[in-house]
C-alpha positions as CSV (number, residue, x, y, z in Angstrom):
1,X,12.4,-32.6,20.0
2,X,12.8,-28.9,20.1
3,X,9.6,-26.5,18.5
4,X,11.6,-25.8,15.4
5,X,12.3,-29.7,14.8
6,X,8.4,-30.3,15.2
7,X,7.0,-29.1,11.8
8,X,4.1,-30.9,12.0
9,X,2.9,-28.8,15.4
10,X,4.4,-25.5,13.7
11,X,1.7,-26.3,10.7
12,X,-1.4,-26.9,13.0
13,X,-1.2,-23.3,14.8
14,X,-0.8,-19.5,14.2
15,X,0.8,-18.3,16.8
16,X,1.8,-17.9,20.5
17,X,-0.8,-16.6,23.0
18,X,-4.4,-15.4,22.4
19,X,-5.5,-15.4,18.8
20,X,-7.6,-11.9,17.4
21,X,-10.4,-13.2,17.2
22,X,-10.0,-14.6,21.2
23,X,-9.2,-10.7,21.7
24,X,-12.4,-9.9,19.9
25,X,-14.5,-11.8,22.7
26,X,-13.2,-9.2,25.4
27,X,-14.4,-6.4,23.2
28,X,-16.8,-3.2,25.2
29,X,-18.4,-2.9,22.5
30,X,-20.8,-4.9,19.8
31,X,-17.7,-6.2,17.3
32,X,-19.4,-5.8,13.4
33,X,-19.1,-8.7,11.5
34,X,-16.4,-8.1,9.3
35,X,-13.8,-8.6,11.4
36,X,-15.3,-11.8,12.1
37,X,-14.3,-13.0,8.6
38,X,-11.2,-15.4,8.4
39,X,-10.3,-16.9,5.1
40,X,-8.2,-19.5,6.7
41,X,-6.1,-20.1,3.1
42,X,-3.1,-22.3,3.1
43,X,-1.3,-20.3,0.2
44,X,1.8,-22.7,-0.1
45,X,5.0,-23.2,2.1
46,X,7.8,-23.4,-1.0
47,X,10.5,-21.0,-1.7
48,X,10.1,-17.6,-3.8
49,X,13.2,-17.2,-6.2
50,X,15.3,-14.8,-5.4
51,X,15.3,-13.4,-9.2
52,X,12.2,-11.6,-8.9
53,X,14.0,-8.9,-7.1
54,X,16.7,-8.8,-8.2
55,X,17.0,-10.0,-11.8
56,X,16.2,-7.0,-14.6
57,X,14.7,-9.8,-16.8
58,X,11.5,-9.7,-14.4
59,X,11.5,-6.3,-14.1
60,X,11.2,-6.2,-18.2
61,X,8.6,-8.9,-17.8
62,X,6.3,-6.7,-15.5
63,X,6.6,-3.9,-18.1
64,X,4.9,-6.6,-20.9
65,X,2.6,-8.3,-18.2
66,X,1.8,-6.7,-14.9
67,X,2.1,-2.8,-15.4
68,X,-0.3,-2.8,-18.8
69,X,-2.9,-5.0,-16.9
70,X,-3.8,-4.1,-13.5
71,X,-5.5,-1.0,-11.7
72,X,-3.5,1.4,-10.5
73,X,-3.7,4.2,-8.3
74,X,-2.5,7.3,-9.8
75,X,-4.0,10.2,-7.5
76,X,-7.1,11.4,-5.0
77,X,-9.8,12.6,-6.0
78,X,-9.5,15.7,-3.7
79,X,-6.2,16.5,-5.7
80,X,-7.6,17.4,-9.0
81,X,-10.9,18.8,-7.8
82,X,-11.4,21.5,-10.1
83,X,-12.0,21.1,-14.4
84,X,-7.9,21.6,-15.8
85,X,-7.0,19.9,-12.5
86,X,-4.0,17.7,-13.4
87,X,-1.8,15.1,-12.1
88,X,1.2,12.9,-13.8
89,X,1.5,9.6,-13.0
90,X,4.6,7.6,-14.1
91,X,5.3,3.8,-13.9
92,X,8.7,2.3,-15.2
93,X,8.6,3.8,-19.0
94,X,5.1,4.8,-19.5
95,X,3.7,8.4,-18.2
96,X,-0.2,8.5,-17.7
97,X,-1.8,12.2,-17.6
98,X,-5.1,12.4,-15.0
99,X,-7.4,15.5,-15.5
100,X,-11.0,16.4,-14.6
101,X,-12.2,17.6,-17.6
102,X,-14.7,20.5,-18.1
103,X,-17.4,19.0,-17.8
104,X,-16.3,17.4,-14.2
105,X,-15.3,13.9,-15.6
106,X,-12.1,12.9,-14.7
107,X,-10.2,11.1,-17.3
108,X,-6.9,9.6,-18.0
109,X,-4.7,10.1,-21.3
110,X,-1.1,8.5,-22.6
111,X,0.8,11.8,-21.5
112,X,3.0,12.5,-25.1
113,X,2.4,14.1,-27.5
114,X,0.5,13.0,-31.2
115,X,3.2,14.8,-32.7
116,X,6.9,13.7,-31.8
117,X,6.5,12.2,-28.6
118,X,7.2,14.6,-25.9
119,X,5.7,14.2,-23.1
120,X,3.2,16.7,-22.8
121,X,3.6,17.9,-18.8
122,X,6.1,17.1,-16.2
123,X,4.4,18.7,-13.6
124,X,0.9,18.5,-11.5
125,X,-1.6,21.7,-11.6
126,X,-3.9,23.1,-13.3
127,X,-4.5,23.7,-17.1
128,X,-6.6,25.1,-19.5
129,X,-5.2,22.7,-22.5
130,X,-2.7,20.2,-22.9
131,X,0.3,22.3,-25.1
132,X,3.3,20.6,-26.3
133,X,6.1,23.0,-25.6
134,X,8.3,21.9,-28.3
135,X,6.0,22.8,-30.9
136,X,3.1,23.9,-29.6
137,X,0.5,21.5,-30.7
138,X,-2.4,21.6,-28.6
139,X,-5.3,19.3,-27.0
140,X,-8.5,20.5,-25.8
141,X,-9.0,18.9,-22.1
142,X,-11.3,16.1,-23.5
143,X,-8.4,15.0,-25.5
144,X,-9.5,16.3,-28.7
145,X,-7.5,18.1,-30.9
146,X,-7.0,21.7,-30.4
147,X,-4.5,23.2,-32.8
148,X,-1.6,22.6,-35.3
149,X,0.9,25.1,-36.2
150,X,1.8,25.5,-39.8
151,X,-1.7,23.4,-40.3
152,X,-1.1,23.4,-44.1
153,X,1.8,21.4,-43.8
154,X,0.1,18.2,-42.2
155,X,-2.5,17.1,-44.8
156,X,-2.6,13.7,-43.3
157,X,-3.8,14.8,-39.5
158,X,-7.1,14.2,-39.0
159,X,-8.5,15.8,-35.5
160,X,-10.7,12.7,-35.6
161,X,-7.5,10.0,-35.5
162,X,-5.4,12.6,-33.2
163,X,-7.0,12.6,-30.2
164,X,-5.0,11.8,-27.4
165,X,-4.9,8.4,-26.4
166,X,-6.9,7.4,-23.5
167,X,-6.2,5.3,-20.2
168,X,-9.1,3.9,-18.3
169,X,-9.9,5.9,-15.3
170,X,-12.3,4.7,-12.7
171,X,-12.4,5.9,-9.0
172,X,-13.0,4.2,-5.4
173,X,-12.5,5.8,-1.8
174,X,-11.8,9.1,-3.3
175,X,-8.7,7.6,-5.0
176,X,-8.5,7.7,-8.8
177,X,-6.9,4.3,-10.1
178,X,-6.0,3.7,-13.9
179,X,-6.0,0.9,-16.4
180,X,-3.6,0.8,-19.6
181,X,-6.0,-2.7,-20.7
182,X,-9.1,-1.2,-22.6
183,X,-10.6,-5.0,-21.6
184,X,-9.8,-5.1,-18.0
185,X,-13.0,-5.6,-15.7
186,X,-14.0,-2.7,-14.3
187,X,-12.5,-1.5,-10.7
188,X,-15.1,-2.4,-8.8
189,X,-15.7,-5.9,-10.0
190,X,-11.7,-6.6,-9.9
191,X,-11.9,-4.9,-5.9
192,X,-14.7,-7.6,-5.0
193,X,-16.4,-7.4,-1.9
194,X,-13.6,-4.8,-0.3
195,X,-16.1,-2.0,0.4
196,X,-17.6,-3.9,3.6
197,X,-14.3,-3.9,5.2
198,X,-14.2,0.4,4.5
199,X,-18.1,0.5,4.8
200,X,-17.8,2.3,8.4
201,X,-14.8,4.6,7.5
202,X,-14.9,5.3,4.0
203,X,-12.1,6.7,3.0
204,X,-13.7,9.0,0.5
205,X,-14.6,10.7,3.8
206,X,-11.0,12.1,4.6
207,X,-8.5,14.1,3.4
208,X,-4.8,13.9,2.7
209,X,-3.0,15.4,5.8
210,X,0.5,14.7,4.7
211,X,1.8,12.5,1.7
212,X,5.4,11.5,1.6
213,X,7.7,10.0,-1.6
214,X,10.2,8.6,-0.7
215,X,13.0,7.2,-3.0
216,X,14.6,3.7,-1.9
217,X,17.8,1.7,-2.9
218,X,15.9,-1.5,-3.7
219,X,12.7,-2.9,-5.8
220,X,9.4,-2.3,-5.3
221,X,8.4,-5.9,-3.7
222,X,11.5,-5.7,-1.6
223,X,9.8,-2.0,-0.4
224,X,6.4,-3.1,0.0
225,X,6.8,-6.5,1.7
226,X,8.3,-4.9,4.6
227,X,4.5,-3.5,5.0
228,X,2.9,-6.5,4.8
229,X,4.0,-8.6,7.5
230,X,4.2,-8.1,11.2
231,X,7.0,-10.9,11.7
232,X,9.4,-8.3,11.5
233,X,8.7,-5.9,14.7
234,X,10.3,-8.5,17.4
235,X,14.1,-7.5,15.5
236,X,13.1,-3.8,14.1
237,X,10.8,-2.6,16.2
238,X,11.1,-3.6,19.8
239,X,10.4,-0.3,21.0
240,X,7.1,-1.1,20.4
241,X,6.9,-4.9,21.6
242,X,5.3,-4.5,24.8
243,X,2.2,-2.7,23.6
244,X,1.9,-5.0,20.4
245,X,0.8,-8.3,20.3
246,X,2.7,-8.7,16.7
247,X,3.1,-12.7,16.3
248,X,-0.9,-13.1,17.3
249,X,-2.2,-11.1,14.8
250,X,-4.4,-12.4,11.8
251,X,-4.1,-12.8,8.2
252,X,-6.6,-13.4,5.4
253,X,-6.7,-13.5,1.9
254,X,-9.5,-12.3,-0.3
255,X,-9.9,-12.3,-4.5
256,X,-7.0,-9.8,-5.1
257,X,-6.4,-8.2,-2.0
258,X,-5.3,-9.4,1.2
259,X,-5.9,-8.3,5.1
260,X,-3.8,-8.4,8.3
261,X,-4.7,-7.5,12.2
262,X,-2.3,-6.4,14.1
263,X,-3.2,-6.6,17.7
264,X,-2.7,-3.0,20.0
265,X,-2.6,-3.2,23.7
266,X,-1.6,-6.9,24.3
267,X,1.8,-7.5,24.9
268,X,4.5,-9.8,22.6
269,X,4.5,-13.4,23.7
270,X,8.1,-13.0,22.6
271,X,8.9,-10.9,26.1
272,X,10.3,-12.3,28.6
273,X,8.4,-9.6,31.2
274,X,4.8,-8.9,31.6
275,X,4.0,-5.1,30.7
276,X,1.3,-3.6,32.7
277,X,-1.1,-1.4,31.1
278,X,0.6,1.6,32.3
279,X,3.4,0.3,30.5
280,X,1.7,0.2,27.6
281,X,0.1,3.8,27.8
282,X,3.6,5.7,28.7
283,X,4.7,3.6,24.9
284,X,2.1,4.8,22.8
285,X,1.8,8.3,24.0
286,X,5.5,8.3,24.1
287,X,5.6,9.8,27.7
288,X,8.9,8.5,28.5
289,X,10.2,5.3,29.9
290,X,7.7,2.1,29.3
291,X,8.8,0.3,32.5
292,X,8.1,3.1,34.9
293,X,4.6,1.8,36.9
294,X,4.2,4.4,39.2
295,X,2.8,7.2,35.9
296,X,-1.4,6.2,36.6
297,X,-2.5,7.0,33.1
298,X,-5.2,3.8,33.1
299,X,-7.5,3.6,36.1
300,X,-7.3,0.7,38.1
301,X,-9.4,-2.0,37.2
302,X,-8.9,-1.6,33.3
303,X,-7.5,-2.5,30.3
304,X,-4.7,-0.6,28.3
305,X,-7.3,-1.5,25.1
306,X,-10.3,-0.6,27.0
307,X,-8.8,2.7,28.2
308,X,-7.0,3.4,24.6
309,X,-9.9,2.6,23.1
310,X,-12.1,5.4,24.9
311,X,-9.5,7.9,24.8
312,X,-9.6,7.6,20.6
313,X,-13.4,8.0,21.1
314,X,-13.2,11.0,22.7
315,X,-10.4,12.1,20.5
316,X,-12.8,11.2,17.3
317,X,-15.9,13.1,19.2
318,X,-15.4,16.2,17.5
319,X,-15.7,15.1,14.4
320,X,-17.5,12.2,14.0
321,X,-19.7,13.2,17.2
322,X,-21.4,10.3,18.9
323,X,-21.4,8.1,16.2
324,X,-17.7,7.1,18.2
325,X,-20.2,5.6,20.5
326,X,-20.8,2.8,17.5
327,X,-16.8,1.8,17.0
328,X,-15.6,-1.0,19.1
329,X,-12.5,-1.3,21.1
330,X,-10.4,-3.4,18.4
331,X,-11.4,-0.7,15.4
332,X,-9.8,2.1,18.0
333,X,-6.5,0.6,18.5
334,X,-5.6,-2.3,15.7
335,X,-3.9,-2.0,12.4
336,X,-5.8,-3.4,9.4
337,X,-3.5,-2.9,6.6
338,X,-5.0,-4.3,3.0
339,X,-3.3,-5.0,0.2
340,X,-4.7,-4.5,-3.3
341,X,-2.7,-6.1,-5.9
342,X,-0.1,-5.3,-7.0
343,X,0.6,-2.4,-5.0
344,X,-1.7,-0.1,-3.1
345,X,-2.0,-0.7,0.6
346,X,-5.1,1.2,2.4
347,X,-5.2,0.9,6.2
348,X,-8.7,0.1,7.6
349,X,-10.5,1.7,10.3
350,X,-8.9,4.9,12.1
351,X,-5.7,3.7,10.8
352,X,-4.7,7.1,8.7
353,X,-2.3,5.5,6.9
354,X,-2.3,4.6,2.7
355,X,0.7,3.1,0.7
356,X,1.5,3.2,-2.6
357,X,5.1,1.1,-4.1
358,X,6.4,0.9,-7.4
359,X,9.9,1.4,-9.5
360,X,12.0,4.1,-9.8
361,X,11.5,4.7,-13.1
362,X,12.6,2.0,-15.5
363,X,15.4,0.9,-12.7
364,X,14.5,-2.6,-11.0
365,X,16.5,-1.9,-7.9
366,X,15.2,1.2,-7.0
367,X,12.0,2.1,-5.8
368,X,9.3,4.8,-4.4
369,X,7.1,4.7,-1.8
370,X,4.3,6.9,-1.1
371,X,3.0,7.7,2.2
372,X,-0.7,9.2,2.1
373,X,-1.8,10.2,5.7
374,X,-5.4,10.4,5.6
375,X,-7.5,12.1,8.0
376,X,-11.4,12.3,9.2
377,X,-13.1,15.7,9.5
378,X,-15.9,18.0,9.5
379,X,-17.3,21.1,7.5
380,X,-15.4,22.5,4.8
381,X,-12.9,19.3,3.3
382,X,-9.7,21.3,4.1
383,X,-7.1,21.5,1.3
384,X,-4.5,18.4,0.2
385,X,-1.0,18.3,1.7
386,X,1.8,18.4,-1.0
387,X,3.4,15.9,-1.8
388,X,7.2,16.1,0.4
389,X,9.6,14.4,-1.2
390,X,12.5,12.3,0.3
391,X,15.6,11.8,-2.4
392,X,18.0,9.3,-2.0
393,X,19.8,10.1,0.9
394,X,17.0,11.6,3.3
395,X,15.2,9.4,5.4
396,X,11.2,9.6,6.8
397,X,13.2,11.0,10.2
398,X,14.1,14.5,7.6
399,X,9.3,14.1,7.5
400,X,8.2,15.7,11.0
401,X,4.8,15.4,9.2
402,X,5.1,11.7,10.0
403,X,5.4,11.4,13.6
404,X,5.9,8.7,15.4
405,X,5.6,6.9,12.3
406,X,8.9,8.9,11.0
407,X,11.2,6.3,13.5
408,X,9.4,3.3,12.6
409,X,9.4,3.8,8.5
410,X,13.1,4.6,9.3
411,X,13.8,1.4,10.8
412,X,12.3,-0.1,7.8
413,X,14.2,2.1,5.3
414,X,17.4,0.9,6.8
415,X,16.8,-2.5,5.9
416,X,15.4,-2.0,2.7
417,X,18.9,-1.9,1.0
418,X,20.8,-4.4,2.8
419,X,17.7,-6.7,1.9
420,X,18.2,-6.3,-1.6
421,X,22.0,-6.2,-1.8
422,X,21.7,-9.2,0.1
423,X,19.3,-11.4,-2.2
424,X,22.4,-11.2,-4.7
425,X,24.4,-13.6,-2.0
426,X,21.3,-15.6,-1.2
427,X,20.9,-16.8,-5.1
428,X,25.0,-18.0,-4.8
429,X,24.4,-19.8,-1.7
430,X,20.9,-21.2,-2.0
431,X,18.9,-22.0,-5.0
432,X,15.4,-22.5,-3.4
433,X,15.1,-18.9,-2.7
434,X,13.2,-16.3,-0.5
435,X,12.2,-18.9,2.4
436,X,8.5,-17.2,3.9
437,X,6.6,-18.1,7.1
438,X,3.2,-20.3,6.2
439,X,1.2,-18.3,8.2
440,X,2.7,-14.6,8.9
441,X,3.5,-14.1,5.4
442,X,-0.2,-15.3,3.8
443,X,-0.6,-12.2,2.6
444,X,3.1,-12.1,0.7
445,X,2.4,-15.4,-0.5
446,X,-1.2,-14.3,-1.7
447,X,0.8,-11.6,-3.7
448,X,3.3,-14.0,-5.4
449,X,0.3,-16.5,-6.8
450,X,-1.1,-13.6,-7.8
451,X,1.8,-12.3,-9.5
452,X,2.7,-15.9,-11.0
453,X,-0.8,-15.8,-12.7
454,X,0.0,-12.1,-14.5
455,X,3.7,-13.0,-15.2
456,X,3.5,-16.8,-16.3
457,X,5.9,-17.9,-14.1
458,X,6.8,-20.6,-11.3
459,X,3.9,-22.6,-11.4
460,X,6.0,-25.9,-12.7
461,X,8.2,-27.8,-9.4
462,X,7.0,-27.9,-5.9
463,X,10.7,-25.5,-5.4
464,X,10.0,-23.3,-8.2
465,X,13.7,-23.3,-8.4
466,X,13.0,-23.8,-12.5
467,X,11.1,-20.1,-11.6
468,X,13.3,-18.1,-14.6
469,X,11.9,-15.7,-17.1
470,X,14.3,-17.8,-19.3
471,X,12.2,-20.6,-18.2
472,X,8.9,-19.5,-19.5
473,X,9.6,-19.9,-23.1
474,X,6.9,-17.0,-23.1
475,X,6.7,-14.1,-25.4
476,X,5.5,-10.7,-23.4
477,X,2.2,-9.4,-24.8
């Protein structure tokens, strides 16, 4: 009986070769408990229907039941820092206005106008009101009403029932999220206990050193999925293979947000030659060719993780000064990229990196992605990076700003579209669905219960094959 006959000894392990927490015991330094934690959830091994992708029906239902109801993360902090600060955040058909108000208090508004419904600004920046330029009627920052021409003829206006209307607005980690459901819990209770995993890098602490948007040919799940599983790198990223121990990483789901650890330094068990840690060094510093053993970047006698490790101490020194002497080897060179649902994806640790997916406007096969690069330092907090934006038909390789991230987002990117033009076939040819890994994809599956409990949907047949919005027999709210 081959390995993929034996299902039974596929369901009793994680992976091929050492497992993270085995690679925590060879750790230098004193490993804090958090990355001890393993949640160790069996989430479900059935199909995910293809029609959440691709079907326009589910992208209506999100607009009734997801986008109203969860938190959101519209903006930093740092990018509205001053009172008239602004910044426009737009999901499907609803545009949300963020300001810090005069009084410091940052708030979040409905952004169109009492009046005739214009929407009141397209644009970040500053402001000292909210004007309407089709007819000028004015809001004072606070969302009370300022002024309206030709007053006289508007006898039922009442500045006290034509404020603007206002969106929760709460912050964590110097991001500003926002809430359309005045009876959501508050951000911090829906994050849970997600601050001890940030607790020794807050990310309040840095500051955005480049932010990319770029626009995709596919919907937002399709997008962001590709970011929250490592299974892929053994097909798209091979380059990287021999320093990346991508099939022995860790998954764990918590409340609503999920974790992975992605192992650095440690090569794939899927290669068929044994790296040495040279190898590994001329790969991640990008020195040239990974199989040449004769470059002496790591002393004899160490570890590629040990010797990575140190070298992002020393890199850190300068602005964290000897508190680098505190981080262990793993928090140096792993990924830990979170998920918050439904779609913001913080990277733990000295990890710079921050994601953000959701739908091209009110189109469900089309997407954005934002890519916040988020970086440590000292003194003065130096000003935010604009945002660069990446229509259509540029790719992360046109966003220098990037990289070497720029080659592996663009390996992504050119599966994103042939993914989704795909799942069209898929549904002709087989019913089930979206067939996931049990263990590799925890924190996909995590997001799908998640989204079945907002959306009403595919909680009837072990297949879930019955999973149509049809199906429901549900009114949106």
């Amino acid at each position: 009986m081959t390995e993929l006959d034996d299902a039974a000894a596929h369901r009793s392990r994680r992976s091929r070769g050492m497992s993270y927490q085995e690679v925590l015991d060879t750790d230098t330094h004193e490993v804090p408990p958090v990355l001890r934690l393993q949640s160790d959830s069996f989430l479900g091994d059935h199909d995910v229907p293809v029609d959440r992708f691709i079907d326009r029906a589910y992208h209506e239902l999100e607009k009734k039941r997801l986008w109203p109801f969860v938190w959101q993360m519209a903006c930093r902090e740092e990018e509205i820092p001053n009172p008239g600060d602004t910044c426009v955040y737009d999901i499907v058909d609803t545009s949300i206005l963020v300001v810090r108000t005069e009084d410091g208090v940052i708030k979040a508004y409905y952004n169109v106008c009492q009046h005739q419904g214009r929407r009141l600004r397209d644009h970040d920046g500053p402001a000292d009101e909210f004007r309407c330029p089709y007819h000028g009627w004015c809001w004072h920052l606070d969302g009370t009403l300022r002024r309206v021409p030709s007053r006289w003829d508007y006898p039922t206006v009442k500045r006290e029932s034509f404020s603007l209307k206002e969106v929760r607005a709460e912050t964590w980690g110097g991001f500003v999220f926002v809430n359309m459901d005045p009876e959501a819990q508050p951000l911090l209770e829906f994050l849970g206990d997600i601050d001890q995993h940030f607790e020794r890098y807050p990310l309040e602490d840095r500051f955005i050193a480049a932010h990319t948007v770029k626009y995709l040919e596919c919907n937002w799940k399709t997008a962001q999925e590709a970011f929250m599983e490592g299974y892929h790198t053994i097909a798209t990223h091979p380059q990287i293979l021999a320093a990346t121990g991508d099939e022995m990483g860790q998954y764990d789901a918590f409340g609503n947000y999920s974790r992975a650890i992605n192992i650095t330094g440690i090569a794939s068990p899927s290669l068929r030659w044994t790296p040495t840690a040279n190898d590994m060094a001329a790969l991640a510093f990008n020195t040239g060719d990974p199989t040449d053993d004769d470059r002496g970047l790591v002393p004899d006698g160490m570890s590629f993780r040990e010797w990575g490790a140190q070298a992002g101490r020393e890199q850190l020194r300068p602005v964290l000064g000897d508190a680098v002497d505190e981080l262990c080897d793993s928090e140096l060179m792993d990924a830990f990229f979170f998920t918050v649902f439904p779609n913001f994806h913080p990277w733990a640790a000295y990890n710079q990196i921050v994601y953000r997916f959701r739908p091209y406007g009110d189109e469900h096969e089309k997407s954005i992605m934002d890519t916040y690069i988020l970086a440590p330092f000292s003194g003065e907090r130096p000003p935010p990076a604009k945002p660069h934006i990446l229509d259509f038909d540029e790719s992360h390789l046109d966003a220098p700003e990037l990289g070497a991230l720029a080659e592996i987002f663009y390996q992504d990117e050119l599966n994103m579209p042939q993914v989704q033009r795909g799942m069209h076939t898929l549904r002709k040819v087989k019913p089930s669905g979206v067939t996931y890994g049990v263990y590799q994809y925890n924190k996909i599956r995590h997001f799908h219960n998640l989204y079945e409990d907002y959306l009403g949907v595919g909680k009837d047949g072990e297949t879930r094959e019955e999973d149509t919005v049809a199906g429901t027999g549900k009114e949106g709210s």
